[in-house]
N, C-alpha and C positions, 0 to 999 in steps of 0.2 A: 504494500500500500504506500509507504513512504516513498518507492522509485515511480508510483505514479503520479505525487502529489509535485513529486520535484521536476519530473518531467513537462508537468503541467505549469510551474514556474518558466521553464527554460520556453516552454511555447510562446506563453502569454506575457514573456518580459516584463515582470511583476515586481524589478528593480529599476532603479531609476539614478542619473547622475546628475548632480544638482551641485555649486551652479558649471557648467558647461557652453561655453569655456571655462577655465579653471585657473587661477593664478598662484593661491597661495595653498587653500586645499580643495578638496571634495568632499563631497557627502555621500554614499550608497543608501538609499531609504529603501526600503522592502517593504510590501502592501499588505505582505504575509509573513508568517515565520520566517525565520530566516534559516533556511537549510543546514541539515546538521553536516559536520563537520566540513564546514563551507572553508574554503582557502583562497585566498584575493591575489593575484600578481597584476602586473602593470608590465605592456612591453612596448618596447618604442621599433621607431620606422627601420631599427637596425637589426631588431631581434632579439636586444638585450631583455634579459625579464628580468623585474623584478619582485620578491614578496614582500608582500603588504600585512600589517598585522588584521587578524581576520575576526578579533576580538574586539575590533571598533567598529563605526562607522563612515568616521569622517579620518582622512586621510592626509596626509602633508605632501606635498608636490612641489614646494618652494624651494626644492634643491635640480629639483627636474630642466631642462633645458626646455624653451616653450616648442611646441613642434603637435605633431599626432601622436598617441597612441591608444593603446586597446588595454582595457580592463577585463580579467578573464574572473569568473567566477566558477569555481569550482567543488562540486560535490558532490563524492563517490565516484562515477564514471561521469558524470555529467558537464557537459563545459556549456556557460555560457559566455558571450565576448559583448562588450559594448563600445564603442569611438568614445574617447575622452581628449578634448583638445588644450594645449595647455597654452597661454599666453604673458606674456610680459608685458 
């Protein structure tokens, strides 16, 4: 039941990145639980990943170079990816 509930997150994109563009940090809201053993990285237009502590929600990115990248959410086998743009 749980790989269905989380499945149905990954569909219905039930997270959100706010605010977007991004300068100093971010925020992930979730509309629902937040998936169990959820795991956050960030990866830029290079490939580099990085992890993000998965224990919060709001995030620091004031070290980050401004540019694209992707925020991956992950839980279990499940990946979801969202654009996060970062600005100066």
């Amino acid at each position: 039941m749980k790989k269905v509930l989380f499945l149905l997150f990954v569909a219905t994109c039930i997270a959100s990145i706010t605010p977007n563009p991004a300068t100093i940090n971010f925020t992930l809201t979730f509309k629902e639980a937040i998936p169990p053993n959820l795991k956050v990285s960030i990866t830029n237009m290079l490939g580099q990943q990085f992890e993000l502590n998965s224990a919060t929600s709001t995030y620091d990115v004031s070290g980050f170079n401004a540019g694209v990248y992707f925020v991956q959410l992950i839980s279990n086998e499940n990946l979801k990816v969202m654009k996060l743009v970062i600005s100066r």
